[in-house]
C-alpha positions in Angstrom: 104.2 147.8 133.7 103.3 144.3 132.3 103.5 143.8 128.5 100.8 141.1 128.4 98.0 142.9 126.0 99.8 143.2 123.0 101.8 139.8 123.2 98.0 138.1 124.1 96.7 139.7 120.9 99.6 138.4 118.6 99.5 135.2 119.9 95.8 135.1 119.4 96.5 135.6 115.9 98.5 133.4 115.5 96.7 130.9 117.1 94.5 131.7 114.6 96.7 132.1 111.5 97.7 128.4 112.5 94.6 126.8 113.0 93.3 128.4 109.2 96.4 126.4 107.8 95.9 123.3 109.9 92.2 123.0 108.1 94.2 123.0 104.6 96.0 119.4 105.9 92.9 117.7 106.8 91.1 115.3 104.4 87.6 115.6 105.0 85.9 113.9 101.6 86.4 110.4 100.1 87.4 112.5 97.1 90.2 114.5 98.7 91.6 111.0 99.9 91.4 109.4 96.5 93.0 112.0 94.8 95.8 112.1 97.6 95.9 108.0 97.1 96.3 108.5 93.5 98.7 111.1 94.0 101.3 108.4 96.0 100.3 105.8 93.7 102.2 107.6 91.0 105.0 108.5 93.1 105.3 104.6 94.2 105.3 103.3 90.6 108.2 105.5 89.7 110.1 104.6 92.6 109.1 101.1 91.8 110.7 101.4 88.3 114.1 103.0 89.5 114.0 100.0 91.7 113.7 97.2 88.8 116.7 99.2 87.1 118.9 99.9 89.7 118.5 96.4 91.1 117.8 93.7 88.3 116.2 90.4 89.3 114.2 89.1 92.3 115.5 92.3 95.0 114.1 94.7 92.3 111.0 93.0 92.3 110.5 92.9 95.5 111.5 96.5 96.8 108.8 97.3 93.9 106.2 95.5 95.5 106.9 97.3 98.8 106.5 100.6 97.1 103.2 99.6 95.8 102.0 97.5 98.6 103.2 100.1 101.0 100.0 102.6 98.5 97.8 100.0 99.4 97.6 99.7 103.0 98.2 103.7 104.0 95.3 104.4 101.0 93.4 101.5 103.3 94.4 103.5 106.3 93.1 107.0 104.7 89.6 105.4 103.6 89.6 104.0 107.0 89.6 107.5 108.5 87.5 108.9 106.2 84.3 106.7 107.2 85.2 107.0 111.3 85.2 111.0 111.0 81.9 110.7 109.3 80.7 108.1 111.9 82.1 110.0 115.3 80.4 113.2 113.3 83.5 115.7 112.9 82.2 118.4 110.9 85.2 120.7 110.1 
C-alpha cells in the first residue's frame, strides 16, 4: 500500500503555510518601502557613528559614507521595484 494521500495533503499545507508567510516579505506599497528605507537609514547612521569612533580621521569618514551611501542606492533599488510591479501589474 502506497502512503501518498496523507503525505500529498501535508505537503499541500505546507505549501500553503509557506506561501501565506512569503506574502508577509513582499513590499507591495511605496509606503511599506519607505518605512523599510527609513528603517536601514537609522541602522546605517549608527553604524556610521561607531565608525567615526572606532576609526578617527579620514578612514572613519569614509566607511561612514559607505554606510550611508550604501541606504541610498538599495532605497533607489526598492523604489525602483516598487514602480516596475505596478507597471508589469502584480497584484498580490
Amino acid at each position: 500500500m502506497r502512503g501518498g494521500g496523507s503525505g500529498c495533503y501535508v505537503k499541500e499545507m505546507l505549501t500553503r503555510f509557506a506561501r501565506k508567510i512569503g506574502r508577509l516579505f513582499v513590499i507591495k506599497t511605496k509606503f511599506e518601502a519607505f518605512a523599510i528605507i527609513y528603517a536601514l537609514a537609522l541602522g546605517a547612521t549608527e553604524r556610521a557613528m561607531v565608525y567615526l569612533q572606532h576609526y578617527p580621521g579620514w578612514p572613519g569618514k569614509l566607511l561612514a559614507l559607505c554606510c550611508t551611501g550604501a541606504v541610498f542606492m538599495g532605497g533607489a533599488k526598492i523604489i525602483d521595484a516598487i514602480d516596475l510591479r505596478a507597471q508589469l501589474g502584480y497584484d498580490d
